[in-house]
C-alpha positions in Angstrom: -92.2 -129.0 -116.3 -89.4 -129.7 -113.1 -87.8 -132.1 -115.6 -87.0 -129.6 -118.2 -83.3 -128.5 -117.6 -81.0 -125.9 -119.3 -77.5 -127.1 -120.5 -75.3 -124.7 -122.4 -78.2 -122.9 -123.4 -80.3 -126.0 -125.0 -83.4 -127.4 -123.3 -82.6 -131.2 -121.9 -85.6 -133.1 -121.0 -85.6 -136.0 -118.1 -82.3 -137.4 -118.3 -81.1 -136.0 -121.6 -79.1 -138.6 -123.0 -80.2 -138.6 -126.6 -80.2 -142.6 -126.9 -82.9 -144.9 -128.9 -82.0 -147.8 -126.0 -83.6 -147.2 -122.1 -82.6 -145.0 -120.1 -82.2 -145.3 -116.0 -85.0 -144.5 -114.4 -85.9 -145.2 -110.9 -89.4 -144.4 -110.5 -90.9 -146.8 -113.5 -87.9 -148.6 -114.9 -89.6 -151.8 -115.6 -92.3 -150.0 -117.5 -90.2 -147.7 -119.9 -91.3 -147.1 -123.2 -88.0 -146.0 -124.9 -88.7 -146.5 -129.0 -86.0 -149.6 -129.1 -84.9 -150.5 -133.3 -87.6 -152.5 -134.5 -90.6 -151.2 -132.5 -93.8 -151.4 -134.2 -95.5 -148.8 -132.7 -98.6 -146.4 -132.8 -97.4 -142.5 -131.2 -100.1 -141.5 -129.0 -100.5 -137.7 -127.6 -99.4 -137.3 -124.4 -102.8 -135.3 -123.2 -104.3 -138.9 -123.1 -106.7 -138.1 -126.0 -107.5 -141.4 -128.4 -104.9 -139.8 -131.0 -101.8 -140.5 -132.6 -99.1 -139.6 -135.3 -100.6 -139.9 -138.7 -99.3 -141.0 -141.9 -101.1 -137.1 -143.8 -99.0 -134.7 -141.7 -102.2 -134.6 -139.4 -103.0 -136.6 -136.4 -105.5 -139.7 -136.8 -107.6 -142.0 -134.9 -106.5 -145.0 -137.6 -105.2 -148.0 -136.1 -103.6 -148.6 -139.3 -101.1 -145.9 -139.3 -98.3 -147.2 -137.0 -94.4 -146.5 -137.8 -91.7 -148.8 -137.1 -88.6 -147.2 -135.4 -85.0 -148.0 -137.4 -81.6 -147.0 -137.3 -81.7 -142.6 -138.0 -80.9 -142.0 -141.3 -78.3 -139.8 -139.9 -76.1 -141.7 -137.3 -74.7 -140.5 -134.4 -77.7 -142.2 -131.9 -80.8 -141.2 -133.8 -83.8 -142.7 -134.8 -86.2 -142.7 -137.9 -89.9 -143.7 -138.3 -90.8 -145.8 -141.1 -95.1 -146.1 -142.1 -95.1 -149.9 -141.7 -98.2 -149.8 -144.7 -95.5 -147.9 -146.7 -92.5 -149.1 -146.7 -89.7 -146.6 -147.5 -91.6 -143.9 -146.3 -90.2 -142.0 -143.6 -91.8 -139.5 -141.0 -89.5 -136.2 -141.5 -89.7 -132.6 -141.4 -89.9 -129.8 -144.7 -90.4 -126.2 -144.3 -91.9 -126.6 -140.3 -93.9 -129.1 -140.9 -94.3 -133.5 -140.4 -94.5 -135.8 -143.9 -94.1 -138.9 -145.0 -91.3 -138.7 -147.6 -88.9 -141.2 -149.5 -85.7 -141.0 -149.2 -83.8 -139.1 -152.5 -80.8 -140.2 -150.6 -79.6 -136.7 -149.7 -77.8 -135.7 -146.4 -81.0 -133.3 -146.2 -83.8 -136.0 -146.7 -81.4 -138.4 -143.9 -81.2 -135.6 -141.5 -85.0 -134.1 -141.9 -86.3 -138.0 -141.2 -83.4 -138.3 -138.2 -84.6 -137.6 -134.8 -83.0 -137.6 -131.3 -85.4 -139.9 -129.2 -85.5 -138.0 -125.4 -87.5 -138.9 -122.7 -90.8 -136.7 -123.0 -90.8 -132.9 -121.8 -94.2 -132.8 -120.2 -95.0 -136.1 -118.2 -93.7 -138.9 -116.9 -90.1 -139.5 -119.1 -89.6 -143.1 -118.3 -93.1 -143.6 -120.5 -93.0 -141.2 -122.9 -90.8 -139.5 -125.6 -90.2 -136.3 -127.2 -88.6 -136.1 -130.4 -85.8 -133.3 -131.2 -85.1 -132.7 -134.8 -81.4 -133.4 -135.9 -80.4 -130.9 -137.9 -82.8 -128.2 -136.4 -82.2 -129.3 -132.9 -84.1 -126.4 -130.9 -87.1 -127.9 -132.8 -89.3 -130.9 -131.8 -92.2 -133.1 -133.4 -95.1 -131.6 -132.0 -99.0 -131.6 -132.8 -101.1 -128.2 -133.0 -104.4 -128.0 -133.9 -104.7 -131.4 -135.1 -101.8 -130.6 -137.6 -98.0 -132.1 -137.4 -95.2 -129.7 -136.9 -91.5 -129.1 -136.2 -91.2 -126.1 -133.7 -88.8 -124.5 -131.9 -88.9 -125.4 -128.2 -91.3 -123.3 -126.1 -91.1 -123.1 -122.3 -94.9 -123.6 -122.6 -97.3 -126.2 -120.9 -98.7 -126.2 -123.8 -95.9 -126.7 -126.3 -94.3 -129.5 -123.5 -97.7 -131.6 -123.7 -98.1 -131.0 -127.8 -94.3 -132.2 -128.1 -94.7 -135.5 -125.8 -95.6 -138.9 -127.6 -96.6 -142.2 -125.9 -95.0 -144.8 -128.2 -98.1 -147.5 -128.1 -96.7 -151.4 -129.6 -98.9 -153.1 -132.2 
């Protein structure tokens, strides 16, 4: 939790540049997994469990459900998750929780499937990545119970390790 930092209120992981390009890091520079536009990639828990962000709103051990990181739909930095099996679809938020949705091409639908990329807010932030909702942004991607969710940011070891992702290439 020492890289957890306060700024004007907000919680700032690691460095806290909201970027979808790397980010300095001195300790493990070489072996950053920043999401970079085009990525292919499985998201794997942080808590090292065999794991990762499903398609169902529900985490999965399918090697089949991998996103591919694009342009936010929402500019200003972000990024979005596309299912690479479903094109179109994109990972957002609705009413707290994770979906695969297609885009009605609202400014809600761009912003709920927007996300800011920051290095992760439990362990090691040059290898993993936390992802703060856009348009809710005290509220992070997070896994509970085996079920997806948006939350608000708790000062929790729990809720740090549920909201850190290991972005895994295929």
């Amino acid at each position: 939790m020492e890289h957890v930092v306060w700024e004007d209120g907000w919680p700032r992981a690691g460095l806290g540049v909201p970027t979808a390009s790397p980010q300095p890091c001195a300790a493990a520079a070489a072996a950053r997994r920043a999401p970079q536009l085009g990525m292919r990639c499985r998201w794997r828990v942080a808590q090292g469990w065999d794991v990762f962000l499903g398609y169902d709103g529900k985490l999965t051990k399918s090697p089949d459900e991998a996103f591919r990181v694009v342009a936010g739909l929402r500019p200003g930095g972000t990024v979005s998750l596309e299912a690479l099996s479903r094109p179109g679809h994109f990972l957002r938020h609705r009413c707290g929780r994770l979906e695969l949705g297609v885009s009605d091409d609202s400014a809600l639908f761009a912003a709920d499937a927007s996300w800011m990329a920051l290095p992760g807010l439990a362990s090691s932030p040059c290898t993993t990545v936390s992802l703060r909702s856009v348009n809710f942004p005290d509220s992070y991607a997070r896994h509970k119970n085996g079920e997806l969710w948006s939350n608000t940011f708790e000062m929790s070891d729990v809720f740090l390790q549920d909201a850190t992702w290991i972005p895994e290439p295929v």
